[in-house]
C-alpha positions as CSV (number, residue, x, y, z in Angstrom):
1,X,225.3,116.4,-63.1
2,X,224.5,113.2,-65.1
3,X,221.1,112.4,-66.3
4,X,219.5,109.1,-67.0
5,X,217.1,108.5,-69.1
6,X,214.5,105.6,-68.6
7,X,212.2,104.1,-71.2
8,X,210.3,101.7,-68.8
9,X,208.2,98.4,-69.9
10,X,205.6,97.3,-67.8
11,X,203.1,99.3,-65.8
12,X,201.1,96.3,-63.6
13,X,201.6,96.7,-60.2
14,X,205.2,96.6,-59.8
15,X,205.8,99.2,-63.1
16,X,203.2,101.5,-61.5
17,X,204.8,101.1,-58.1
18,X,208.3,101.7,-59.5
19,X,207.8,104.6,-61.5
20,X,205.7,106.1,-58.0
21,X,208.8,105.6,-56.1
22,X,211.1,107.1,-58.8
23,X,209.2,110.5,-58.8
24,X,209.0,111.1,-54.9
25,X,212.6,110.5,-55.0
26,X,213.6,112.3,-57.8
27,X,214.8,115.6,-56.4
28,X,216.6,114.2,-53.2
29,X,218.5,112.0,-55.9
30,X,219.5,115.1,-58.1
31,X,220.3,117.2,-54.2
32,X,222.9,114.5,-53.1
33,X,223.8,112.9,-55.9
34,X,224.0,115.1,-59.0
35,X,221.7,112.7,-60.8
36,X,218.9,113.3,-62.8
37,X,216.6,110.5,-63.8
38,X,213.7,111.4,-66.5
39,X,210.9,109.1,-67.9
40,X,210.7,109.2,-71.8
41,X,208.7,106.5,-72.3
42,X,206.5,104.4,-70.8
43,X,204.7,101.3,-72.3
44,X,202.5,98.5,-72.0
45,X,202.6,95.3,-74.2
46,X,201.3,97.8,-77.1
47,X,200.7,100.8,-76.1
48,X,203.3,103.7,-75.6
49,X,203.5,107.5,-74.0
50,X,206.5,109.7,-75.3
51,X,207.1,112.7,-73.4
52,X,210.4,114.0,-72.4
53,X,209.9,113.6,-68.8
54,X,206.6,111.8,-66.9
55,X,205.7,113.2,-64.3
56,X,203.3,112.9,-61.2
57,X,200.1,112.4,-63.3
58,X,201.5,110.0,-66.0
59,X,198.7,107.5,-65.6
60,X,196.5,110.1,-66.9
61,X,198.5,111.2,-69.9
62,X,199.5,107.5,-70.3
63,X,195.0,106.9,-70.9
64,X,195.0,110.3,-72.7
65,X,197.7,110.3,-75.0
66,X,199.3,106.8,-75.2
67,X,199.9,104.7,-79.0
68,X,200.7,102.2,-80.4
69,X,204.6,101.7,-81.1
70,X,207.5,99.5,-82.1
71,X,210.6,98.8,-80.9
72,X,212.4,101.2,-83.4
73,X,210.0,103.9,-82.0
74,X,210.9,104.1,-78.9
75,X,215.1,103.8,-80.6
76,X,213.9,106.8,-82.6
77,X,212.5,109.0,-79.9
78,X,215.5,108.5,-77.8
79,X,217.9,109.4,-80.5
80,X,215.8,112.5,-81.0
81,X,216.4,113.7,-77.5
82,X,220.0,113.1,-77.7
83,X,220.5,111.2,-74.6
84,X,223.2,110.8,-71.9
85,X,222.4,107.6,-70.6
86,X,219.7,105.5,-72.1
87,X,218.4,102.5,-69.5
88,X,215.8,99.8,-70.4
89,X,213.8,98.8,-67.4
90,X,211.8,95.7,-68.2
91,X,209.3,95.1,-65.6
92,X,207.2,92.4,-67.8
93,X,206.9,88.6,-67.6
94,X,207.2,88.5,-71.7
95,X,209.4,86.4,-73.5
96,X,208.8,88.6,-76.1
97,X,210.1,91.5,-74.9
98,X,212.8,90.1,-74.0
99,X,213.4,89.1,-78.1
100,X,214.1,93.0,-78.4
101,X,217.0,92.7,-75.9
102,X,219.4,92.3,-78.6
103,X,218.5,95.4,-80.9
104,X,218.0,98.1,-77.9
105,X,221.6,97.3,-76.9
106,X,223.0,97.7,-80.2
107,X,221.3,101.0,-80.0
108,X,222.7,102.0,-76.9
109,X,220.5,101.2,-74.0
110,X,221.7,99.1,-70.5
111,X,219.2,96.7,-69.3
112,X,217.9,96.4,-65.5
113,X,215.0,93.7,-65.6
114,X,212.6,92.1,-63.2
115,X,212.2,89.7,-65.8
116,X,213.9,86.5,-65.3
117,X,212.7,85.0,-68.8
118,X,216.0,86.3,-70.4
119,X,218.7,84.5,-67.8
120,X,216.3,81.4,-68.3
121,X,216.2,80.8,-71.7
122,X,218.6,78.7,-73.6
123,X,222.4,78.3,-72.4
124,X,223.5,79.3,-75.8
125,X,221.2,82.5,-76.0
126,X,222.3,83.5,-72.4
127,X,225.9,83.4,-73.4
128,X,225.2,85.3,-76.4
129,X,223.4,87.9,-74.3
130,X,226.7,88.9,-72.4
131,X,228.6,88.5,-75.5
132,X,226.3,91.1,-77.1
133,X,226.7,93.0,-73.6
134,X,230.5,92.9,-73.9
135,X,231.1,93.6,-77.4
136,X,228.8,97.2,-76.9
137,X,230.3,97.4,-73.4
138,X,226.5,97.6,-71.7
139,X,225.2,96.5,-68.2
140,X,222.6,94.1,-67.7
141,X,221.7,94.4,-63.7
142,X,218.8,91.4,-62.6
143,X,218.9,91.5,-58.9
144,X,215.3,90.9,-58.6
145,X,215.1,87.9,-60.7
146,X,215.6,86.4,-57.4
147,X,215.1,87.4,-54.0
148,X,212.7,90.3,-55.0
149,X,214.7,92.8,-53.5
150,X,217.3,91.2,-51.2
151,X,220.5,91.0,-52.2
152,X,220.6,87.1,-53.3
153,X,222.7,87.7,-56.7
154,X,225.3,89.8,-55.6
155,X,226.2,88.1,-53.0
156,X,226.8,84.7,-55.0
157,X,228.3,86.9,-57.4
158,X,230.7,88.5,-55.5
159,X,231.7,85.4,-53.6
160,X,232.3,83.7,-57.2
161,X,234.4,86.5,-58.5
162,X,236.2,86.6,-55.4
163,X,237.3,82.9,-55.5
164,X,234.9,81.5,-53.0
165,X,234.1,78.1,-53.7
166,X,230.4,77.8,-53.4
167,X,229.6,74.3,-53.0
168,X,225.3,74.3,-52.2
169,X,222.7,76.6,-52.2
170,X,219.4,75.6,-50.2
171,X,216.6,77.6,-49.9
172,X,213.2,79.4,-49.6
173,X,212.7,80.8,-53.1
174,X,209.1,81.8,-53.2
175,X,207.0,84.1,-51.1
176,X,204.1,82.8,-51.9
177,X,204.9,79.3,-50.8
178,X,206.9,80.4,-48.2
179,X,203.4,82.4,-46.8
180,X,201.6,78.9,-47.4
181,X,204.0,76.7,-46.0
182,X,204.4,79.0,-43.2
183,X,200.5,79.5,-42.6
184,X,199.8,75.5,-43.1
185,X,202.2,74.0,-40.7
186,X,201.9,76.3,-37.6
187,X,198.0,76.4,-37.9
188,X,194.6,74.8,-37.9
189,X,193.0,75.9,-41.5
190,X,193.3,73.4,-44.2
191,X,195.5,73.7,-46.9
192,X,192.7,75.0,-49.4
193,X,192.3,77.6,-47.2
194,X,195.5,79.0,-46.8
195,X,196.1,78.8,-50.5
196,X,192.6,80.9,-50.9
197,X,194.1,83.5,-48.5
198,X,197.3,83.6,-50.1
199,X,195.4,84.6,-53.5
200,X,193.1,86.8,-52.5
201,X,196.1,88.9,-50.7
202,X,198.1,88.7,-54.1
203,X,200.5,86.8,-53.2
204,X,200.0,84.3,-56.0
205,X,200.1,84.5,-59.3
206,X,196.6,84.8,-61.1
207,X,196.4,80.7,-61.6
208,X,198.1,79.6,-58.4
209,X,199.0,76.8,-60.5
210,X,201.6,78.6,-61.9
211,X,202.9,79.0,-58.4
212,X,202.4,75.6,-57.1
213,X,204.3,74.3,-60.0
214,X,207.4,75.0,-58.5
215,X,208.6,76.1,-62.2
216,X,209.2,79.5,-61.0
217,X,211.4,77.9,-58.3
218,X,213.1,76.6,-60.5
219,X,214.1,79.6,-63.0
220,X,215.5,81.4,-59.9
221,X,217.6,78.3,-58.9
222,X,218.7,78.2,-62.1
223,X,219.9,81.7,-62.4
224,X,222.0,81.2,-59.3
225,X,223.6,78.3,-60.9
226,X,224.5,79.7,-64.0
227,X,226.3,82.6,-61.7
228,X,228.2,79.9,-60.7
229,X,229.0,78.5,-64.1
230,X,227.2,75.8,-64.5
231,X,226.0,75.1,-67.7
232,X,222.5,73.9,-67.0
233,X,219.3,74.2,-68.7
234,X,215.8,74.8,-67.1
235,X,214.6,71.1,-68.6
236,X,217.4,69.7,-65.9
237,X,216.0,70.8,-62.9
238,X,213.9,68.2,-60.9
239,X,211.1,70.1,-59.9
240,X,208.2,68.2,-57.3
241,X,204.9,70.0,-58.9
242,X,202.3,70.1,-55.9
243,X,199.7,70.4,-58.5
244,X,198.5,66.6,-58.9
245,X,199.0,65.9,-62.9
246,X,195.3,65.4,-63.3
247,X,194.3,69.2,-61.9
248,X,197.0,70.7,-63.9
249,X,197.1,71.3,-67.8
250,X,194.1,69.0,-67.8
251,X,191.0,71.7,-66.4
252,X,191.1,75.1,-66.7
253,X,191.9,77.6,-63.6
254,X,187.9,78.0,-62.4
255,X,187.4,74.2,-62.4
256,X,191.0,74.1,-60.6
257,X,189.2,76.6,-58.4
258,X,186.1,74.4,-57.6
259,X,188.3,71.6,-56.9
260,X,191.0,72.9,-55.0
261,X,189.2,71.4,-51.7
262,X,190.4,68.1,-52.8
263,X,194.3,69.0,-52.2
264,X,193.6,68.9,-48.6
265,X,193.5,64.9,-48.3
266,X,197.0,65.3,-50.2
267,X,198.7,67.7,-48.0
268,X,196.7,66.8,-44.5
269,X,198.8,63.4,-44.9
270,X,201.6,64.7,-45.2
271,X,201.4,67.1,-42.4
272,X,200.0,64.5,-40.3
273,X,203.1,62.0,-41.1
274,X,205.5,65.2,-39.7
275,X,207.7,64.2,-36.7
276,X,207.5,66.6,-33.4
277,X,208.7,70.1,-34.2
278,X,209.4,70.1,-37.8
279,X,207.2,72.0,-40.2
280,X,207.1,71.6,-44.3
281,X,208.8,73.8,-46.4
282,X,209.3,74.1,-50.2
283,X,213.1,74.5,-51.1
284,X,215.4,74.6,-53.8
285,X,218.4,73.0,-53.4
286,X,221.5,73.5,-55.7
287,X,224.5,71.2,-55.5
288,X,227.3,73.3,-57.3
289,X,229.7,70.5,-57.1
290,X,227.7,67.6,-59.1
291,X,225.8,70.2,-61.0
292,X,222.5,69.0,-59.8
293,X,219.0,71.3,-59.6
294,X,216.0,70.8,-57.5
295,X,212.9,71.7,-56.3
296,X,210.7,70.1,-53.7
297,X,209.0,69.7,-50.6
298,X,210.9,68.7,-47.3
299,X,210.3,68.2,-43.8
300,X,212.6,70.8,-41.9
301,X,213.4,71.1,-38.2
302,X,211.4,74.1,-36.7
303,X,214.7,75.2,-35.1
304,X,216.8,75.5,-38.1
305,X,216.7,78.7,-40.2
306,X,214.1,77.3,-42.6
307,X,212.4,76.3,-39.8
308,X,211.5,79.6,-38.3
309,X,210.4,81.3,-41.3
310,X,207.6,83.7,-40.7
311,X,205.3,86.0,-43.3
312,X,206.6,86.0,-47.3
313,X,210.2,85.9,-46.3
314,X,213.1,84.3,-48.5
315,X,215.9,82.0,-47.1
316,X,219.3,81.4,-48.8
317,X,221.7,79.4,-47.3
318,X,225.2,79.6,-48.6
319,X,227.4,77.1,-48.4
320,X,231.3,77.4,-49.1
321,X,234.7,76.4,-48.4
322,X,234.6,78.8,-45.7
323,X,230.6,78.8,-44.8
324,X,231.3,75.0,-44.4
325,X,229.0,74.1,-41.3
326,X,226.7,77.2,-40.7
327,X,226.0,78.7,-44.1
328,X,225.9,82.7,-45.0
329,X,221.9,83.4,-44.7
330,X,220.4,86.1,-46.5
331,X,216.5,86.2,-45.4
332,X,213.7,89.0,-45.9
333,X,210.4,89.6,-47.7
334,X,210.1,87.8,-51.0
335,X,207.2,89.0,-52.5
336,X,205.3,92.2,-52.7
337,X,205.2,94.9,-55.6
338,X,206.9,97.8,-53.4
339,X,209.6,95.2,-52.4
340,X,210.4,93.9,-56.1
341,X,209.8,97.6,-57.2
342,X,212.0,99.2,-54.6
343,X,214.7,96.5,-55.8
344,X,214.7,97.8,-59.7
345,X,215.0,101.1,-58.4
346,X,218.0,100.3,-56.4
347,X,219.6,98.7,-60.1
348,X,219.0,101.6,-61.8
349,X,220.7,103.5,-58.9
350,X,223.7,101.1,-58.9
351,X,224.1,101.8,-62.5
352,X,223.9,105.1,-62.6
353,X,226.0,105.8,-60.0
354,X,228.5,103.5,-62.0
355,X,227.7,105.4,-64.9
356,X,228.2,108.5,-63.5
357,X,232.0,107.6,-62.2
358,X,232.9,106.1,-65.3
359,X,232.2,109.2,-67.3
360,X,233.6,111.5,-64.8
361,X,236.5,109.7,-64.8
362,X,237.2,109.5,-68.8
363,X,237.5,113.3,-68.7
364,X,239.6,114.2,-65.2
């Protein structure tokens, strides 16, 4: 039996979701395949609960019994319970989390994130990432940082390792604008509307600016990219806001909220200006070959793949030396806590699977 120990970051919806899933599949995990997963730690921005293992009622014991807490803390308290197999799960947004990366693998933890702040910051701090990886010969598994939970990265990743030349990727990256985009074109309700829907279903960040500024776009684009080795930063994507520059930094998010009527003369002109059977879409298009990122809003035919996207879903299409004419097409839900959740939990099942060969195999 091998046994995994978690200290898990994060508890908004898709921490709480995540550590629900891991508990009602903890036993079927431990019947077929000899792992056991426990729950150490769990912890907010600043806020901890130490236990060995957290079980069903955690939320309780996490109101009850939670405090305050480094990073070192959490070090110590693993070290104290003499771990197998120590896994960070960060399930934040923080850039400052992500800060601590550096010191929990030096102290022996693997990394699975949600968070794609770490494979979008600097060039030279995500080389020195996998350099620090390397050298203490940890994993560092980010499927979700795009896709949510379809399997976007590995593919690109496997095709690159395999010698596939990749030469585009074009897609629906968001499921939020994907919902809106979907919901605008086909129907009758104006576009403040279907933006209003799309947040009060929770599709949308908080501020649906911060959706609508197509910068989040633009982070998973350039996380595919850098798969592919290119050395690009997040400042050279082109990225087409659909927040007008005035009703962005400018007001706060309730005055945005008052005025978001006023987007509908923007975006009922360009609707009205579509040719027969094509619907708008918000893509990201990389071009692998001239190294160029970008993020914008495009008139596609309803036929094509784009086209016919329905609900939250995600669209990547593929291009390679092979995939010259129809691309590979991965497509499925793109947003949604128990999606993104359900794909963390799959990581930490990859790597502990992995785990578990590796060490079986040092001592056949």
């Amino acid at each position: 039996m091998t046994t995994i120990h978690l200290a898990i970051f994060g508890i908004g919806n898709v921490g709480s979701t995540l550590i629900n899933q891991i508990q009602k599949i903890k036993s079927e995990l431990l019947k077929t395949k000899h792992i056991a997963i426990k729950i150490p730690v769990i912890a907010n921005s600043t806020l901890a609960f130490f236990a060995d293992d957290n079980e069903m009622n955690w939320k309780l014991d996490f109101e009850k019994f939670s405090e305050p807490y480094t990073i070192e803390d959490i070090i110590y308290h693993f070290k104290g319970l003499n771990v197998e197999h120590a896994i960070t799960i960060d399930v934040t947004a923080s850039s400052e989390f992500v800060a601590h990366y550096e010191t929990l693998i030096e102290n022996g933890f693997h990394i699975v994130s949600a968070n794609k702040v770490a494979n979008t910051l600097g060039y030279d701090f995500y080389k020195r990432l996998r350099t620090i990886l390397k050298t203490n010969n940890k994993e560092f598994l980010y499927e979700t940082n795009v896709g949510a939970g379809l399997p976007i990265i590995e593919t690109v990743k496997s095709l690159h390792q395999a010698g596939e030349q990749i030469t585009k990727i074009k897609g629906v990256f968001s499921g939020s604008l994907s919902y809106i985009f979907n919901q605008f074109s086909e129907g009758e309700l104006p576009f403040h509307q279907v933006l209003n829907n799309a947040v009060d279903q929770g599709l949308t960040e908080p501020d649906p600016r911060d959706d609508l500024s197509g910068k989040d776009v633009a982070r998973k684009l350039l996380i595919l990219a850098r798969e592919l080795g290119v050395k690009a930063e997040l400042s050279d994507v082109k990225i087409e806001s659909l927040v007008p520059k005035q009703r962005n930094g400018n007001i706060t998010q309730q005055q945005f909220n008052l005025q978001v009527q006023q987007l509908n003369g923007v975006f009922g002109a360009l609707k009205s200006r579509l040719k027969n059977e094509t619907v708008l879409r918000y893509v990201g298009l990389l071009n692998v070959v001239d190294g160029s990122l970008e993020v914008k809003l495009v008139a596609e035919p309803k036929a094509s793949p784009l086209g016919q996207l329905k609900g939250t879903d995600n669209l990547f299409e593929i291009y390679t030396d092979v995939y010259k004419v129809q691309p590979l097409v991965i497509q499925g839900s793109g947003a949604g806590k128990s999606v993104t959740a359900r794909g963390v939990l799959s990581d930490i099942i990859k790597l502990s699977t992995h785990l578990q060969k590796f060490y079986i195999g040092r001592f056949v």
